[in-house]
C-alpha positions as CSV (number, residue, x, y, z in Angstrom):
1,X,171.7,-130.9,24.1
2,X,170.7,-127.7,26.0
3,X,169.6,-128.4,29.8
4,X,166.1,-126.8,30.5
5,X,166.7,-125.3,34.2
6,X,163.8,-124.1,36.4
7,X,164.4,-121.2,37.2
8,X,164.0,-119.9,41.1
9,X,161.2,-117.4,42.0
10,X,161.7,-115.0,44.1
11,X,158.7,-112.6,46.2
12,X,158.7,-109.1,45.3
13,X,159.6,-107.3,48.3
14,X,157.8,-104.3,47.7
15,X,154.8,-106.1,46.7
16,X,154.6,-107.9,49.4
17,X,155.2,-104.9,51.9
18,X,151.9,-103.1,49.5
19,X,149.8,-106.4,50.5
20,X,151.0,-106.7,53.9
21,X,150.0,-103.1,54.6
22,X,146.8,-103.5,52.7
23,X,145.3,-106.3,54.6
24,X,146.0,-104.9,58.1
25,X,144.3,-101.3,56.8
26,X,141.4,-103.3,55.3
27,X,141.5,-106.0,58.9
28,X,141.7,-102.5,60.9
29,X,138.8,-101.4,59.4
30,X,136.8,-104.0,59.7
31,X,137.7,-104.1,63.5
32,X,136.7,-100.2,63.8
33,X,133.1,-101.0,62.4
34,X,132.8,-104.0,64.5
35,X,133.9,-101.6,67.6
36,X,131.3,-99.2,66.7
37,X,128.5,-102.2,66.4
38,X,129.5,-104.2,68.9
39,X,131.1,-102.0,71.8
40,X,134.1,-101.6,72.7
41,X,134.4,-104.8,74.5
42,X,134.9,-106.5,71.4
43,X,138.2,-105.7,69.2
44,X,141.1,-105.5,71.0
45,X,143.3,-105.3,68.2
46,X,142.5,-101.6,67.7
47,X,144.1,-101.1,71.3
48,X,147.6,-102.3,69.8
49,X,147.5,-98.9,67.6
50,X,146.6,-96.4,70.3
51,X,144.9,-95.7,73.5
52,X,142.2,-94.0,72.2
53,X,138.5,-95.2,72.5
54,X,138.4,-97.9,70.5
55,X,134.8,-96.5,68.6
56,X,136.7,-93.1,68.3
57,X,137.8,-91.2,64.4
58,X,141.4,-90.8,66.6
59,X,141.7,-94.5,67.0
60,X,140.7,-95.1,62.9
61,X,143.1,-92.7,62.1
62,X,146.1,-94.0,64.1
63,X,145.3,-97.3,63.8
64,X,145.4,-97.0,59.9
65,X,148.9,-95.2,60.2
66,X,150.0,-97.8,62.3
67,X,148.5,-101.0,60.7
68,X,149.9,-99.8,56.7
69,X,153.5,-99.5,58.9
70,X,153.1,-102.8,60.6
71,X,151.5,-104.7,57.8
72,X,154.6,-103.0,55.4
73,X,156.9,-104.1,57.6
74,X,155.7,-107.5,58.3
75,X,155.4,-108.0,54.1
76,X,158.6,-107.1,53.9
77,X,159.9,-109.0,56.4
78,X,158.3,-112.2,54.3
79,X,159.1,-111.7,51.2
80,X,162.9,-110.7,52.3
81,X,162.7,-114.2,54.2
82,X,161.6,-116.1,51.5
83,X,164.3,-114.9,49.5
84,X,166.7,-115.4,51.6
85,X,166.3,-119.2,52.3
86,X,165.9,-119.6,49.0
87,X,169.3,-121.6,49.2
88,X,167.0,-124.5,50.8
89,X,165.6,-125.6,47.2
90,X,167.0,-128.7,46.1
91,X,168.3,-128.4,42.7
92,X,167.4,-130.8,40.0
């Protein structure tokens, strides 16, 4: 009798750095639109990125650069995490 075993999943690392890079672009957008409705009072996050004027192409531009870096490097950092505690699962 054979013994069916589960096997362990792990995260793709570069996936996870592609969606983690993705979703800050996509999140900095979304904060350079609101900048440019709203004023500048209202989306500090684009100040993390640069010290341009927040309702400014300069600040889009760097902020994109710097949110696909961050967001890469933050998915990265998760999925290489996961996968490294992946000790913790209890076996069967």
């Amino acid at each position: 009798m054979t013994t069916a075993s589960t096997p362990r999943s792990s995260l793709s690392v570069i996936r996870c750095a592609v969606a983690g890079a993705l979703s800050l672009v996509v999140l900095m957008i979304i904060c350079w639109i609101g900048a440019l409705v709203a004023g500048q009072q209202s989306h500090a996050y684009i100040s993390i990125f640069t010290t341009a004027a927040v309702d400014s192409t300069t600040a889009l531009t760097q902020g994109l650069a710097w949110s696909a870096v961050f967001g890469a490097v933050s998915g990265a950092l998760v999925a290489l995490t996961y996968n490294g505690v992946a000790f913790l699962d209890r076996r069967r």
